[in-house]
N, C-alpha and C positions, 0 to 999 in steps of 0.2 A: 596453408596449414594442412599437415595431415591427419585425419581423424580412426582411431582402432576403435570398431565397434566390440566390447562384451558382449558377444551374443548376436544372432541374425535369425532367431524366432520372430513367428507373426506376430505376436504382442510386442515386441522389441524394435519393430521395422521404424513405428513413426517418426522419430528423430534421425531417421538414416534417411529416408524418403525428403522427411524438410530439409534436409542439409542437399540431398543431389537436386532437389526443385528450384533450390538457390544459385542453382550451378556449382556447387563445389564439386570439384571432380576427385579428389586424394580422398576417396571413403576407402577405407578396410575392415573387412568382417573377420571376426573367429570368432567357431564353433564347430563344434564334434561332430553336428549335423550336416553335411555336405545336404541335404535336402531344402534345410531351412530357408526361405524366400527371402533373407535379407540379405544374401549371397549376391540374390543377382544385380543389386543395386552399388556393388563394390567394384573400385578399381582390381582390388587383388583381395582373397580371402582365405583365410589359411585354416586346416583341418585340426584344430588344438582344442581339447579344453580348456572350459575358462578357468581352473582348477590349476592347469599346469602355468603357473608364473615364471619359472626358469624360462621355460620355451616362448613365451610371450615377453620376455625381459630381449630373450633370442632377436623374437621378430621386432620390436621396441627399435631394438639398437641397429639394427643390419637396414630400416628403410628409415629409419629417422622420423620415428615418430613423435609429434606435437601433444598428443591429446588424447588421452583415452579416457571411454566411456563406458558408464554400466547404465543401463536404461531394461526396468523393468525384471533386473534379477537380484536376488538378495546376494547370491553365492557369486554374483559377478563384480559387485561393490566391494564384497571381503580382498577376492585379486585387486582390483583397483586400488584398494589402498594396501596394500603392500607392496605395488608398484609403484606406488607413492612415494616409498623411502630409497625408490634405483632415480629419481627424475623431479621433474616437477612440477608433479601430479600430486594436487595437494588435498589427498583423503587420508586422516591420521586412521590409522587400523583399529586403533581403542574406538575411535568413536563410532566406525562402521560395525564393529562387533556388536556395541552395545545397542545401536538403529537398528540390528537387522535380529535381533534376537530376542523376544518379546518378553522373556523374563527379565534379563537385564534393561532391556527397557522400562519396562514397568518397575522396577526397585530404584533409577534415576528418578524416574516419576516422583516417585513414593519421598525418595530422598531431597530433591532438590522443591520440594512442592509444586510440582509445575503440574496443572491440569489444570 
């Protein structure tokens, strides 16, 4: 399986670290950051935003990606599931909008009674 990390910041590395400690070797990072340390832990890592979905739809299709992942960023969950509806990656975008955006979160709250 191939795995695309959202992001290669040091708060973002530990699920890139336990997946190479397992030996999976197909890691790939992107992020804007060429500096970020979760880079060096990738077979290949490409210079994108995680913003820019077209160009990540790009690299998706061109190495035949399995899997992607957002760990540790709200704005990389929103991509993720919008890449959700090119594959089958399955984070509907309603619901990551509403997880990641505290007023709307809290008016499901409110609404659904859930607390």
């Amino acid at each position: 399986m191939k795995y695309l990390f959202l992001g290669a910041g040091p708060s973002q590395i530990s699920p890139i670290v336990y997946l190479k400690n397992k030996g999976v070797k197909n890691i790939y990072t992107l992020d804007n950051n060429r500096k970020n340390i979760g880079h060096k832990y990738a077979k290949k890592s490409f210079d994108i935003s995680i913003l820019d979905t077209e160009s990540i739809i790009t690299v998706i299709k061109k190495h035949k990606i399995q899997c992607v992942l957002s760990y540790g960023s709200d704005i990389g969950a929103i991509s993720q599931s919008i890449l959700s509806q090119e594959g089958q990656f399955k984070n509907p975008d309603q619901s990551i909008r509403k997880l990641t955006n505290k007023y709307l979160f809290r008016k499901f709250l409110n609404e659904t009674n859930v607390q």
